[in-house]
N, C-alpha and C positions, 0 to 999 in steps of 0.2 A: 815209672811207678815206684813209689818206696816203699821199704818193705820191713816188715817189723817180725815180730817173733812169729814164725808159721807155724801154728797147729793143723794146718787142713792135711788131709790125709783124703786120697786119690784112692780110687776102685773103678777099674773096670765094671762096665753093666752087670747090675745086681749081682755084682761078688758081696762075698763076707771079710774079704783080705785084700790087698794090692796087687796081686796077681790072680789073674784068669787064664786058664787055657784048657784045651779041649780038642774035639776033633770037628763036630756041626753044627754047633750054635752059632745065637746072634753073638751070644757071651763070649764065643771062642775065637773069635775073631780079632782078639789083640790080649797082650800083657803089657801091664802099663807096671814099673818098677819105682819107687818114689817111699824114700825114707818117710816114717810118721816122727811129728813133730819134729820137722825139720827147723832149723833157726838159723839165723844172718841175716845180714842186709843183704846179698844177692837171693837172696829166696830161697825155696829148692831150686833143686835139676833132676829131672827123672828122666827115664829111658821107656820108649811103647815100642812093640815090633805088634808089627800089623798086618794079618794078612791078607793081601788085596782081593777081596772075593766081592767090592762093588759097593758094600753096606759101610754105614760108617762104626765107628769107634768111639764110645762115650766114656769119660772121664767125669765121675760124682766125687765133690766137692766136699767136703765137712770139715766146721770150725772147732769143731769139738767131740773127735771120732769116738772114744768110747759112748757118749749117750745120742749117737746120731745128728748131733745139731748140724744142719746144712747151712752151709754160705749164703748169704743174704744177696751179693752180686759178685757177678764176672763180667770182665771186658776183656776183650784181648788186644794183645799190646806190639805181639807181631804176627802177623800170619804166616801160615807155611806156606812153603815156594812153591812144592809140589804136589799140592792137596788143599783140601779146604774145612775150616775152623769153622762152626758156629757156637753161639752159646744157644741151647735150649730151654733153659730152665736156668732159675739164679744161682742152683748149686750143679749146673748139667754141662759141659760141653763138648760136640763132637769134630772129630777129625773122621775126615775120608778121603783117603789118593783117588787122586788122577786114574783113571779108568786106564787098567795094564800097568802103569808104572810100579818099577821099583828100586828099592835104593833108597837112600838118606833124606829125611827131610828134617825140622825142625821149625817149632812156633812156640808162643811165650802168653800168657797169660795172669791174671792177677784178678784179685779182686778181697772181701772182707765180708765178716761175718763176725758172730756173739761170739766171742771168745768164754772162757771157764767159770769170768765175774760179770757176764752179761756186755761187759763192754765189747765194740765193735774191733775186729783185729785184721788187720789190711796183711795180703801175704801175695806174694808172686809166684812162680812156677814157671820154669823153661823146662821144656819136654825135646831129648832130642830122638828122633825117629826112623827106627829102620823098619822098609816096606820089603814084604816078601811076597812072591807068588802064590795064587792062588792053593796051587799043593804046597806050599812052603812049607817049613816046620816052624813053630811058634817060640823056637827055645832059641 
């Protein structure tokens, strides 16, 4: 997938920032770390620790984070080894490990949306993944 100037900025479920964490929520359930407007031809690279509690881990997409503009599409372009990617929605998509597992995983993703002058802007995203136990700590 090629990849052009990324504006998308990543949030954990119904965060207001790039990081979420907590003690019992669905929200608390992972920290997803990922520079805003990130740029280069490798895309970003962000870092999620996730703690295995069963539920998945959603990752909200925007082309254009200060006025909320949401990505138009996602595809993913590798899956993880030890868990499993959907996309939900065109600016939505969720990871969830392997029931018990923990430890390293990693998946890649991409896709495009309205950029700042309305034109469409293609960006990629590698997320690499550390799983923690269910009582893990999130930090």
């Amino acid at each position: 997938m090629r990849a052009g100037a990324v504006v998308a900025t990543l949030l954990a479920t119904g965060a207001t920032g790039s990081t979420v964490s907590g003690q019992d929520s669905q929200a608390d359930l992972c920290v997803v770390s990922l520079g805003r407007g990130a740029t280069g031809v490798g895309g970003a690279i962000g870092t999620m620790i996730v703690r295995n509690a069963g539920r998945s881990c959603r990752i909200v997409n925007f082309s254009v984070p200060e006025q909320r503009v949401a990505t138009s599409r996602l595809e993913i372009a590798r899956s993880p080894a030890k868990g499993r990617l959907v996309v939900i929605d065109p600016n939505v998509v969720a990871y969830t490990p392997n029931p018990g597992y923990t430890g390293p995983d990693e998946f890649e993703y991409g896709g495009s949306g309205p950029g700042r002058e309305g034109r469409p802007v293609p960006f990629s995203v590698r997320i690499q993944v550390r799983v923690v136990a269910p009582d893990g700590p999130l930090r």
